[in-house]
C-alpha positions in Angstrom: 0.0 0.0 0.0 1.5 3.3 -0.8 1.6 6.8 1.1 -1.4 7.9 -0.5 -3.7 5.2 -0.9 -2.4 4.6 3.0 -3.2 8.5 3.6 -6.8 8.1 1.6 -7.8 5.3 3.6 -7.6 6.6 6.8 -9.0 9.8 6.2 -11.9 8.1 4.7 -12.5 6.3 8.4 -12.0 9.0 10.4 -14.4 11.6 7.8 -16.9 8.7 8.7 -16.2 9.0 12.0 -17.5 12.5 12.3 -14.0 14.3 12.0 -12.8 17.0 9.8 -9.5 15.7 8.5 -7.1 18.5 6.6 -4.7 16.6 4.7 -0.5 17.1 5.4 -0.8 19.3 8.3 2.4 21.2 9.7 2.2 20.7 13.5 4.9 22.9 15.7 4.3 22.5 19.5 6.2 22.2 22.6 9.5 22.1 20.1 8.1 19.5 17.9 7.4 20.6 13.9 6.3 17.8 12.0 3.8 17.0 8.8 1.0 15.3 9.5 -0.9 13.2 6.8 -4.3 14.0 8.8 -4.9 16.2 11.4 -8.6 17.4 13.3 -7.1 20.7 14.4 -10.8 21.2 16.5 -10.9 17.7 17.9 -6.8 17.6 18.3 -7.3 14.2 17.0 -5.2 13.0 13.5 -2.9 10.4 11.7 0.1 9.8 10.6 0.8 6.7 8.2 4.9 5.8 8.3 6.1 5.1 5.3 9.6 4.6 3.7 8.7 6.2 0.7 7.4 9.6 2.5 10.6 9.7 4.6 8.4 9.5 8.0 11.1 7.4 9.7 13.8 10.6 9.6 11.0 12.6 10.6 9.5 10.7 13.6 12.2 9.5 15.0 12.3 7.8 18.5 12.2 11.2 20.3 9.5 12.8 18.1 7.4 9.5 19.0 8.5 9.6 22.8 7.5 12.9 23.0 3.9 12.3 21.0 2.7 9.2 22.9 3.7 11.4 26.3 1.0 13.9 24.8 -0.8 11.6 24.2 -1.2 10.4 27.6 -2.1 13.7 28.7 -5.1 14.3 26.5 -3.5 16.9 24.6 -3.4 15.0 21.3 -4.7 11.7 19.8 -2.9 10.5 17.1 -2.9 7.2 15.1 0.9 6.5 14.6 0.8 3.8 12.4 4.0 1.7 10.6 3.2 0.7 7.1 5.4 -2.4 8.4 2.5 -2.8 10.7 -0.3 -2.4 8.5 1.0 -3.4 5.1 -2.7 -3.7 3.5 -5.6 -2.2 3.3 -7.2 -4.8 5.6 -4.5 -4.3 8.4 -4.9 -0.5 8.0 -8.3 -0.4 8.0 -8.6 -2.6 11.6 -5.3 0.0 13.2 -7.7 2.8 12.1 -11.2 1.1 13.8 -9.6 0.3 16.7 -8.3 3.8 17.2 -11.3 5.0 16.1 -13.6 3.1 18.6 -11.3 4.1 21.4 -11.4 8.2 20.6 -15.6 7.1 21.1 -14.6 5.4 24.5 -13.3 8.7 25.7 -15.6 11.1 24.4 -13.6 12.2 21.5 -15.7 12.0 18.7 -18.3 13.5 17.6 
């Protein structure tokens, strides 16, 4: 699966979820700047699809990730990192997406 059809995929689940996904989203916060594939800005809530081909790995490396997932934690942010390693096909990527997806409604995320 490529960047984009990766990218198209999962902005398709989370449009059906109710969220308003803008597409390669510069982020800067808290000294992080980063691109995201898809990003709620309202909700705080977005993707990111990891793929060799986009040069995510450079950009998300381990301390970019650490200091996500710590956000994360806090509520500040929810964000599907997702490896294409992981989730290879549209099947796999699709299940990474629903399971985020029906956690955000677990916490009151979503619309």
């Amino acid at each position: 699966m490529t960047e984009r059809e990766g990218c198209a995929l999962l902005k398709e689940r989370f449009e059906a979820a109710g969220l308003a996904i803008a597409v390669d989203v510069p982020f800067a916060e808290e000294g992080l700047s980063l691109r995201l594939d898809g990003f709620d800005a309202a909700r705080r809530v977005g993707f990111e699809y990891i793929t060799t081909a986009a040069g995510d790995r450079a950009e998300l490396g381990p301390g970019v990730v650490a200091a996500l997932e710590a956000r994360m934690e806090r509520g500040d942010l929810y964000l599907l990192l997702v490896d294409e390693l992981d989730a290879a096909d549209a099947a796999l990527l699709g299940r990474a997406a629903d399971g985020f997806l029906a956690r955000l409604r677990q916490l009151g995320r979503l619309p």
